[in-house]
Backbone as CSV, one residue per row, in Angstrom:
resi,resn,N_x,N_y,N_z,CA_x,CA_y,CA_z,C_x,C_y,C_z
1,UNK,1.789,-3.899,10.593,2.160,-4.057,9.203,2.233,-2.679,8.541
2,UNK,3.523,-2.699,7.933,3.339,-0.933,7.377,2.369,-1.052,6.227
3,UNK,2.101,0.069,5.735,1.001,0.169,4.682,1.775,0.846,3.783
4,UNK,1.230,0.329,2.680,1.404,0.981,1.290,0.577,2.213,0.796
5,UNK,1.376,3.341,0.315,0.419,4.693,0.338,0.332,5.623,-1.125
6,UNK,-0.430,5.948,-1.623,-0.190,7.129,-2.796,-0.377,8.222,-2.177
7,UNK,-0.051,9.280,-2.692,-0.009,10.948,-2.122,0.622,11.682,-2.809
8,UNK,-0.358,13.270,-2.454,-0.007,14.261,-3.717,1.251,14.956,-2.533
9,UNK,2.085,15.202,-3.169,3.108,16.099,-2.499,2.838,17.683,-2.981
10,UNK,3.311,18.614,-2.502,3.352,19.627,-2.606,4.565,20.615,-3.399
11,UNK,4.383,21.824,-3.954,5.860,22.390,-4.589,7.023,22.803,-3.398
12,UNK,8.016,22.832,-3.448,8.969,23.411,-2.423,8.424,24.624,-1.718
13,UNK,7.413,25.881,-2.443,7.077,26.404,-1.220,6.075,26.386,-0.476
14,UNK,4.752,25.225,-0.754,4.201,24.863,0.180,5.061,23.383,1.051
15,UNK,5.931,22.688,0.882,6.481,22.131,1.446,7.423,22.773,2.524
16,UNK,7.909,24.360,2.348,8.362,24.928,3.175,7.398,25.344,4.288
17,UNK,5.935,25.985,3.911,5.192,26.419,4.811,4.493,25.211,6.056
18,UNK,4.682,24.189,5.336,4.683,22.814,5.953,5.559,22.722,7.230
19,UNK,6.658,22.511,6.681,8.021,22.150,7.841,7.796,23.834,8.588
20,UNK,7.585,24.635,8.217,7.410,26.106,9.064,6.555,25.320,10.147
21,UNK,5.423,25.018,10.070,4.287,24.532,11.352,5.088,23.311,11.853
22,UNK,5.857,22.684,11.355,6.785,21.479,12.026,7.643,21.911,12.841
23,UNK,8.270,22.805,12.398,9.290,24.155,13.232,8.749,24.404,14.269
24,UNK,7.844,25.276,14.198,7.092,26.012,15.888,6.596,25.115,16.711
25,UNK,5.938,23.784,16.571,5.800,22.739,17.093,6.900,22.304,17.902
26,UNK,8.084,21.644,17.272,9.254,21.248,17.789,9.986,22.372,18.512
27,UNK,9.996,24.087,18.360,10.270,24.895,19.016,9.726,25.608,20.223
28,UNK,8.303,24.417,20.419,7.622,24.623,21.318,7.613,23.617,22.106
29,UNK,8.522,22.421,21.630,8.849,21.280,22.801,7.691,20.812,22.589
30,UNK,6.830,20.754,21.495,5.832,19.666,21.224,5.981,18.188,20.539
31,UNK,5.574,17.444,20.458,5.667,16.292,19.091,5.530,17.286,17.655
32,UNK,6.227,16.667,16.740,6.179,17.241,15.274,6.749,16.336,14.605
33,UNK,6.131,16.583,12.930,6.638,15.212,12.228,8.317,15.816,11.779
34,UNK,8.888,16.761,11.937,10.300,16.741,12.290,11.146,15.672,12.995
35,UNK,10.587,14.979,13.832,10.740,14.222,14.924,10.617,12.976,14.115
36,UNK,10.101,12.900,12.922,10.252,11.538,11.912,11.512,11.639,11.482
37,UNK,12.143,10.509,11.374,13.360,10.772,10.802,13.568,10.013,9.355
38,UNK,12.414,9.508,9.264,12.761,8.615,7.297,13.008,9.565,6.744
39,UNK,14.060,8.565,5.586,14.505,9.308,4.532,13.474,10.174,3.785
40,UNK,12.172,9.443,3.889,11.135,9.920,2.676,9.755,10.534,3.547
41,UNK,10.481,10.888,4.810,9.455,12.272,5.365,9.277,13.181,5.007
42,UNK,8.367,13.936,4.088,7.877,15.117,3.440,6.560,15.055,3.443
43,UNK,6.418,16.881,3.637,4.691,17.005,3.292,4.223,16.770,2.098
44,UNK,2.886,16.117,2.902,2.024,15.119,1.883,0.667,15.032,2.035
45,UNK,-0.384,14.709,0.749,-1.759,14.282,1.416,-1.886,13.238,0.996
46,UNK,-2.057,12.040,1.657,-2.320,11.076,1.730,-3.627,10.697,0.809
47,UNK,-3.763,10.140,-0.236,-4.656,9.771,-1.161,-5.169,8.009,-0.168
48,UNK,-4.042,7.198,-0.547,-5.579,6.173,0.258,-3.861,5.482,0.545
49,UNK,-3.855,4.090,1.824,-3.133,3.891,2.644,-3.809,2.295,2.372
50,UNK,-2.979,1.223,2.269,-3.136,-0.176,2.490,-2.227,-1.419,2.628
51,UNK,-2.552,-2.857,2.873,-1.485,-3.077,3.257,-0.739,-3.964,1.818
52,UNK,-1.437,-3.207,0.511,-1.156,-3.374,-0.388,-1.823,-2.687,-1.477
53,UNK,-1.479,-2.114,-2.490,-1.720,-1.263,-3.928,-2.081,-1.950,-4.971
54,UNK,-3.539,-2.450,-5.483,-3.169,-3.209,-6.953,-2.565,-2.253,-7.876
55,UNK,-2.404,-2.848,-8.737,-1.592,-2.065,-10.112,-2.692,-1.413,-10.686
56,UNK,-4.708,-1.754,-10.244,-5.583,-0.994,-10.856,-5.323,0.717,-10.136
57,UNK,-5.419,0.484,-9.164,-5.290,1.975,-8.540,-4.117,2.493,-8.836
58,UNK,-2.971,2.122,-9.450,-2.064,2.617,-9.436,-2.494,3.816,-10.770
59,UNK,-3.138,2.929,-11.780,-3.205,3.451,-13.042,-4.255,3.846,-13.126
60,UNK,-5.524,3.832,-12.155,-6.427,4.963,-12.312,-5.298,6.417,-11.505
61,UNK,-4.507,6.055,-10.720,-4.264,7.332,-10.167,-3.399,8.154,-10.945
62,UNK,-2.907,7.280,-11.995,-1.525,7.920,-12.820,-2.749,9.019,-14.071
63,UNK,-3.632,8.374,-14.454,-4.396,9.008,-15.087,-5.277,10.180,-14.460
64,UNK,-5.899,9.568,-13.790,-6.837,10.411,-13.028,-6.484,11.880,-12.233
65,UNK,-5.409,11.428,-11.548,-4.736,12.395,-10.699,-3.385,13.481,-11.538
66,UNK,-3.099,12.612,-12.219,-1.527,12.985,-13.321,-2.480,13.918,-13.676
67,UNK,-3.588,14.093,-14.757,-3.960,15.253,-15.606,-3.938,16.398,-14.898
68,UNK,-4.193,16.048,-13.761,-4.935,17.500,-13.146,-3.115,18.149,-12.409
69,UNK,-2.174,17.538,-11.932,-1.307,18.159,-11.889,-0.451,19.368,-12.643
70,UNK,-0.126,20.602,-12.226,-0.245,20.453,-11.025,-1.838,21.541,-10.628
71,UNK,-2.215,21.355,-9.010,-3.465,21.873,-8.617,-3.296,22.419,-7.417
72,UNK,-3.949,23.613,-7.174,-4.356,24.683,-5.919,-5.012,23.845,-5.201
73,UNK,-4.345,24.287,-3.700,-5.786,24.050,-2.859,-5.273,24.716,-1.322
74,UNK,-6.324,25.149,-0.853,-6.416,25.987,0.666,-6.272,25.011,1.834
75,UNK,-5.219,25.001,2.057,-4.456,24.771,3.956,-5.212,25.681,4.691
76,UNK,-6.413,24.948,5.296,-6.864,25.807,6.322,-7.448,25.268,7.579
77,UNK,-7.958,25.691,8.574,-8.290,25.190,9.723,-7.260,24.152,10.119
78,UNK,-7.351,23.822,11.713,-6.698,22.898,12.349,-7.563,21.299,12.541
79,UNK,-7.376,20.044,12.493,-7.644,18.875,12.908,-7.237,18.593,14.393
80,UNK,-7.642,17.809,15.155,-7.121,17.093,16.055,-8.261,15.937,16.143
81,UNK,-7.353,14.959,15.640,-8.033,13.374,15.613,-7.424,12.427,16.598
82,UNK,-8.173,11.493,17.291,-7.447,10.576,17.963,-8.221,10.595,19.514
83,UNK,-7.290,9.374,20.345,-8.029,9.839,21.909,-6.801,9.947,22.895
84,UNK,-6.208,9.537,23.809,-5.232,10.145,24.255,-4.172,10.817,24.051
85,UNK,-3.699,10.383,22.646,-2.701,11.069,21.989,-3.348,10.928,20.732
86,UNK,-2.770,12.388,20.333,-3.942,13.149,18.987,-3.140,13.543,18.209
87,UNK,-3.142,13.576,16.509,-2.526,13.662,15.396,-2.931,15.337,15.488
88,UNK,-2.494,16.016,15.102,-2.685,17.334,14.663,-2.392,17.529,13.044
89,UNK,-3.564,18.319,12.264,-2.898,18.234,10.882,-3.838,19.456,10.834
90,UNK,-3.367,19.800,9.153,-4.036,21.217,8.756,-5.213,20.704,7.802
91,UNK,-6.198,21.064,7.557,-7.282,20.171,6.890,-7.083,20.793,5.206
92,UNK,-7.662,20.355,4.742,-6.962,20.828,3.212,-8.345,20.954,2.528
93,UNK,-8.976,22.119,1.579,-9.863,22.073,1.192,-9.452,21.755,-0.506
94,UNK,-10.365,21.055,-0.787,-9.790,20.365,-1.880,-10.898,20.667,-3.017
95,UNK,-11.167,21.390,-4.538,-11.813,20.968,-5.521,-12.688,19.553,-6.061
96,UNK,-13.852,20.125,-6.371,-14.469,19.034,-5.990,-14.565,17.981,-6.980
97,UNK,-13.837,18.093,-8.412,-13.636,17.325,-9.574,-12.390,16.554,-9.047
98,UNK,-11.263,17.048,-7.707,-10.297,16.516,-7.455,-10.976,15.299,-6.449
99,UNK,-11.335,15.933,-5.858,-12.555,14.835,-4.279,-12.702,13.527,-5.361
100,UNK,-13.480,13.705,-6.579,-14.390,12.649,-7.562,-13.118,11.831,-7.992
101,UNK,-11.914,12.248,-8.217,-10.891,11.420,-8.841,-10.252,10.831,-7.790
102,UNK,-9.903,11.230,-6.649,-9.380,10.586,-5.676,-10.293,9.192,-5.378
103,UNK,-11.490,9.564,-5.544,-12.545,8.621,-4.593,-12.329,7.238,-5.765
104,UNK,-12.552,7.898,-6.931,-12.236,6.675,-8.409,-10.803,6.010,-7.583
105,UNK,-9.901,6.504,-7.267,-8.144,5.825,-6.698,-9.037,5.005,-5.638
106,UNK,-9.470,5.153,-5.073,-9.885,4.747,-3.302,-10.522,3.265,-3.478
107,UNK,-11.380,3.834,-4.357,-12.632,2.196,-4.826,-11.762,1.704,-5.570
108,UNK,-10.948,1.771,-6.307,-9.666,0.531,-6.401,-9.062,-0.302,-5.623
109,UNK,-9.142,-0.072,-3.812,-7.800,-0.382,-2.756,-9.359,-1.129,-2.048
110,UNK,-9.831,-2.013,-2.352,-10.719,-2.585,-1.138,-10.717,-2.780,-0.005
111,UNK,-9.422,-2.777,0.727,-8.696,-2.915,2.010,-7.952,-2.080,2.071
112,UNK,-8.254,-0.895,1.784,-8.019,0.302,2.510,-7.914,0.522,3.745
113,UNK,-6.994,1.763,4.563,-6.823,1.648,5.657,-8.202,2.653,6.468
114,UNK,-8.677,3.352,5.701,-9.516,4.365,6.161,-10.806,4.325,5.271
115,UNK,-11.873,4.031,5.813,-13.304,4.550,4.747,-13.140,5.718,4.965
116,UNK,-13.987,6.693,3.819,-14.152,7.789,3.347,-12.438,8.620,3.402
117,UNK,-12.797,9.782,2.842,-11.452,10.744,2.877,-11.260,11.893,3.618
118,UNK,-10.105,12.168,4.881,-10.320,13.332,5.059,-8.932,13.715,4.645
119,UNK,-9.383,14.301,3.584,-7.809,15.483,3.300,-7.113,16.322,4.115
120,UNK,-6.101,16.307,4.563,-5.377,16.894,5.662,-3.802,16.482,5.288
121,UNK,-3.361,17.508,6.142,-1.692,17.250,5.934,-0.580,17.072,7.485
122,UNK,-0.547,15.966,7.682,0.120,16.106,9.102,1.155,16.770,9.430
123,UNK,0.894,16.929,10.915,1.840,17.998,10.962,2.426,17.644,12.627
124,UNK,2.007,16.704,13.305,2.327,16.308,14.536,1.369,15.084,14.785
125,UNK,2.354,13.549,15.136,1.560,12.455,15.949,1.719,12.508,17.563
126,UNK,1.330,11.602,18.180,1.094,11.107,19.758,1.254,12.469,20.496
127,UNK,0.608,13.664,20.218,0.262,15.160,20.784,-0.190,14.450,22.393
128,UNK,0.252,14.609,23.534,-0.444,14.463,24.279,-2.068,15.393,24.303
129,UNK,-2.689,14.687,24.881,-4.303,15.378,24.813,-4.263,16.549,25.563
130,UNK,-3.618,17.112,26.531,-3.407,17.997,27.537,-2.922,19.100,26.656
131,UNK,-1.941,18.891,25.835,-0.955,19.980,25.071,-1.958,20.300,23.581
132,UNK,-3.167,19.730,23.642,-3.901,20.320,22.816,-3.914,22.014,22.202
133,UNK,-4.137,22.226,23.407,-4.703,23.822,23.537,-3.238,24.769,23.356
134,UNK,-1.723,24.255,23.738,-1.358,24.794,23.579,-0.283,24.980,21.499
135,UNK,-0.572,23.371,21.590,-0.380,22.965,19.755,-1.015,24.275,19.532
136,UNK,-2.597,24.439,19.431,-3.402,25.136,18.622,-2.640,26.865,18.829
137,UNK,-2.938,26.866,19.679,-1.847,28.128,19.978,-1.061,28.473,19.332
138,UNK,0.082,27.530,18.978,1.186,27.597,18.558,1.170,27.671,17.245
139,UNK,0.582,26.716,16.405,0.308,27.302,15.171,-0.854,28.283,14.596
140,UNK,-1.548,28.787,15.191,-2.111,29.452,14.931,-3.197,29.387,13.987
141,UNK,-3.926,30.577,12.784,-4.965,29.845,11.918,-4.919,30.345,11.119
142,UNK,-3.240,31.018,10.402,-3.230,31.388,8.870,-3.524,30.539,8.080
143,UNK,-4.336,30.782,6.729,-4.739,29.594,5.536,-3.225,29.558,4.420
144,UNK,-2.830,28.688,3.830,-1.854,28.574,3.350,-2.148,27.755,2.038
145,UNK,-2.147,28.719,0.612,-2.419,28.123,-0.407,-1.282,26.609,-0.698
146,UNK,-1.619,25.456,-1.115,-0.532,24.941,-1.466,-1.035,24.636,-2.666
147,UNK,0.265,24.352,-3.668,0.420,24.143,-5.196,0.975,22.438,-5.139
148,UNK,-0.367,21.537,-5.221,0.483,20.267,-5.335,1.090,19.259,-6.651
149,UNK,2.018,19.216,-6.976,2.816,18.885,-7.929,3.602,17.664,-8.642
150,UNK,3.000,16.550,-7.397,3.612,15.397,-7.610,2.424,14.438,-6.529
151,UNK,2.397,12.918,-7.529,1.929,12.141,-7.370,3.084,11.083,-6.697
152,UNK,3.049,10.598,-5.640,4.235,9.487,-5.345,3.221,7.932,-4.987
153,UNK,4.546,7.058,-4.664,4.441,5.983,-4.157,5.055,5.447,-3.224
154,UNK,4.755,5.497,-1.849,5.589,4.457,-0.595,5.243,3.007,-0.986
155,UNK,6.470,2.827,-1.151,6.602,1.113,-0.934,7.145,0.905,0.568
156,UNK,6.724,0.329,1.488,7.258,-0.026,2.804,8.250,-1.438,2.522
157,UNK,7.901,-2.096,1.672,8.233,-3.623,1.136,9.944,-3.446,0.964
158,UNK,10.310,-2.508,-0.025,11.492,-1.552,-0.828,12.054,-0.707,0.329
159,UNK,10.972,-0.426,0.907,11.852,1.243,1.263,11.593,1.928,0.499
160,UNK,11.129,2.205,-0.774,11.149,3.407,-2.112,9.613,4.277,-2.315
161,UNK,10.805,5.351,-2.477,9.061,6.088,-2.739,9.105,6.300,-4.236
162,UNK,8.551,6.103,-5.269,8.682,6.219,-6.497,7.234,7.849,-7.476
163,UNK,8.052,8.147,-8.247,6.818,9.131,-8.685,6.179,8.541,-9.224
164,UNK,4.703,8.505,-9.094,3.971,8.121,-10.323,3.269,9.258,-11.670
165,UNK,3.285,10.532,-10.923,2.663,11.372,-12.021,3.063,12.749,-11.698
166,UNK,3.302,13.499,-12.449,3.833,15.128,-11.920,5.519,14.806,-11.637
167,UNK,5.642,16.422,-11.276,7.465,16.588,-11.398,7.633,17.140,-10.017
């Protein structure tokens, strides 16, 4: 069942430094989310994932999250989650008045897809486990400020991703 998702997107040039680590991935004959082909593939952090959104979380997030747009935060270190085939993402260090408002969005979605939050930004699925070492390689471990600027909405139901807060 696809899931329904909110997420802060990023400005065009952390969305560029994004698809940059999508680049060397795919130029390294790895998996990369390049390799997604939806219309509405862009870098993103995933705020909370379900197989439905009430309209409460929608509007704590339009409030909660809208004020603070737009907001800094440090792209740093590498993830690798999973067991035979492993997601690779960049972990995102996040402000901690931002952590408190997200978590207010989260305890709205009771059937959420994930307890707790780990902020991160994907950047490659089904990594074979073997090509670990050479992913890490490949992108390397520059930190990359991103400026995030927009609040959205996946509807899987629609197809539509709609803004909810920010430009």
């Amino acid at each position: 069942m696809p899931l329904h998702a909110l997420e802060l997107v990023p400005d065009e040039a952390g969305q560029e430094a994004v698809r940059h680590d999508w680049e060397k991935l795919r130029e390294a004959g790895l998996p990369s989310q390049l390799d997604h082909r939806g219309p509405t593939n862009a870098p993103h952090l995933t705020v909370v994932s379900a197989p439905e959104l009430p309209d409460a979380a929608i509007d704590v997030a339009s409030a909660r999250l809208g004020s603070l747009l737009p907001f800094r935060a440090r792209s740093a270190g590498l993830l690798l989650l999973g067991g035979e085939r492993l997601t690779v993402a960049r972990a995102v260090d996040i402000d901690d008045d931002v952590v408190r408002r997200v978590l207010a969005v989260r305890v709205q979605v009771p059937d959420r897809a994930h307890l707790g939050w780990l902020p991160h930004v994907t950047l490659a699925r089904r990594l074979p486990r073997e090509d670990a070492q050479r992913a890490v390689d490949v992108l390397g471990h520059e930190d990359v400020v991103l400026t995030f600027t927009r609040l959205r909405r996946w509807d899987p139901d629609t197809g539509r991703v709609t803004t909810v807060a920010g430009w």
